[in-house]
C-alpha positions in Angstrom: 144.8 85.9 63.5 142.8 88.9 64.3 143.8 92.1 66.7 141.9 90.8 69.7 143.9 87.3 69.6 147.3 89.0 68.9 146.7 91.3 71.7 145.6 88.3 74.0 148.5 86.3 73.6 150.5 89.5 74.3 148.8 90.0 77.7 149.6 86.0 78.3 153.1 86.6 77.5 152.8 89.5 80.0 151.9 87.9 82.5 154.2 85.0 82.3 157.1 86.8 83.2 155.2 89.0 85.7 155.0 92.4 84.0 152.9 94.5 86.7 150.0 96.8 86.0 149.0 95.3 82.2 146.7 97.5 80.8 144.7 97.3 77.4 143.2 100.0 75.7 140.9 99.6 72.7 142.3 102.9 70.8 140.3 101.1 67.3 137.3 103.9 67.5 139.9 107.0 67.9 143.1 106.2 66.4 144.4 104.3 62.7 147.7 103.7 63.6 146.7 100.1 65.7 143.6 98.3 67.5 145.0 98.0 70.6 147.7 99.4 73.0 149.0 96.8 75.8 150.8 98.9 78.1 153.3 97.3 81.0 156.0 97.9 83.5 158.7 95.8 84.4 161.2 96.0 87.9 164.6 96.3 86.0 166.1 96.7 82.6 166.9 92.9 82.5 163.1 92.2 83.3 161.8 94.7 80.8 164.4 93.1 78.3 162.9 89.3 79.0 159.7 90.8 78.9 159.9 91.9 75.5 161.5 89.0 74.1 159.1 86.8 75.5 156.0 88.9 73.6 157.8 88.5 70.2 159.3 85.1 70.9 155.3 84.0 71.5 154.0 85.9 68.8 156.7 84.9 66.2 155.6 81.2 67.4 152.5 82.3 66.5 152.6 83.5 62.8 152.7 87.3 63.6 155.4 89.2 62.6 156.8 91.9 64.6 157.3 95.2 62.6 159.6 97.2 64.4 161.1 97.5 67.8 162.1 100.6 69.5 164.2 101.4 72.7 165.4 97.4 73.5 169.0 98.4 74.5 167.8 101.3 77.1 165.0 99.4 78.4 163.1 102.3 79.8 160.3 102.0 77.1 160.5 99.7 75.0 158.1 99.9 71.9 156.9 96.7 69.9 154.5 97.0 66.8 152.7 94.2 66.0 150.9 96.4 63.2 147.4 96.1 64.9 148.8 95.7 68.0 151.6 97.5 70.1 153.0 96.6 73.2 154.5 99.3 75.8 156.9 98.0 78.4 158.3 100.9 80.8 160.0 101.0 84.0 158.0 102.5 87.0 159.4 106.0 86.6 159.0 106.5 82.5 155.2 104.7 83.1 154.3 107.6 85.4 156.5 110.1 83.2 154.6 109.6 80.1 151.2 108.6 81.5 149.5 106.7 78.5 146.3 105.9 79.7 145.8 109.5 79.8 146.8 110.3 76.8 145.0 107.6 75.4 141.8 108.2 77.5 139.6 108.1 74.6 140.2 105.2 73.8 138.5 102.3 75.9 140.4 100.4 78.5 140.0 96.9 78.6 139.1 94.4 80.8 141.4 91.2 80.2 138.2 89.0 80.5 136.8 90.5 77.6 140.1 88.4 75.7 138.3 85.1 77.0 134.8 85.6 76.0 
């Protein structure tokens, strides 16, 4: 399974338990630490929680392993690193805090068609 298919089921998973304002950027041409950051934000602690085990649950179903997981238990950002792939889930408040889609800005935000074509 390739980067873009990892990162598609992701943003399915996402969106499944209604994570708002799912954002990809392509960070491939500017970065070697992944392909692809899928950033999120859930309402509560207990959503960003289900969030995050709904992403691994449906990529573990899927073959890929996750390779580390960072700040489950606070649930203000939680980190998962699908190697090629890592998924941001925030609340609101850390989101606007630490702003990665600007830090990121050289890399290319996606359009979520782009995963169907």
């Amino acid at each position: 399974m390739n980067s873009k298919e990892i990162a598609k089921l992701a943003i399915q998973a996402l969106e499944d338990k209604k994570a708002e304002e799912i954002k990809t950027i392509d960070i491939s041409e500017v970065s070697v630490i992944a392909d692809y950051f899928i950033i999120a934000n859930g309402t509560n602690h207990s959503q960003i929680q289900a969030l995050s085990d709904h992403v691994e649950e449906t990529l573990e179903r899927a073959g890929v392993s996750l390779r580390q997981i960072e700040g489950y238990q606070n649930a203000n950002w939680v980190l998962l690193d699908f190697h090629d792939v890592i998924v941001h889930i925030f609340d609101k408040e850390n989101r606007l805090f630490y702003d990665l889609e600007r830090i990121w800005r050289d890399g290319r935000l996606m359009d979520h068609n782009a995963f169907y074509s």
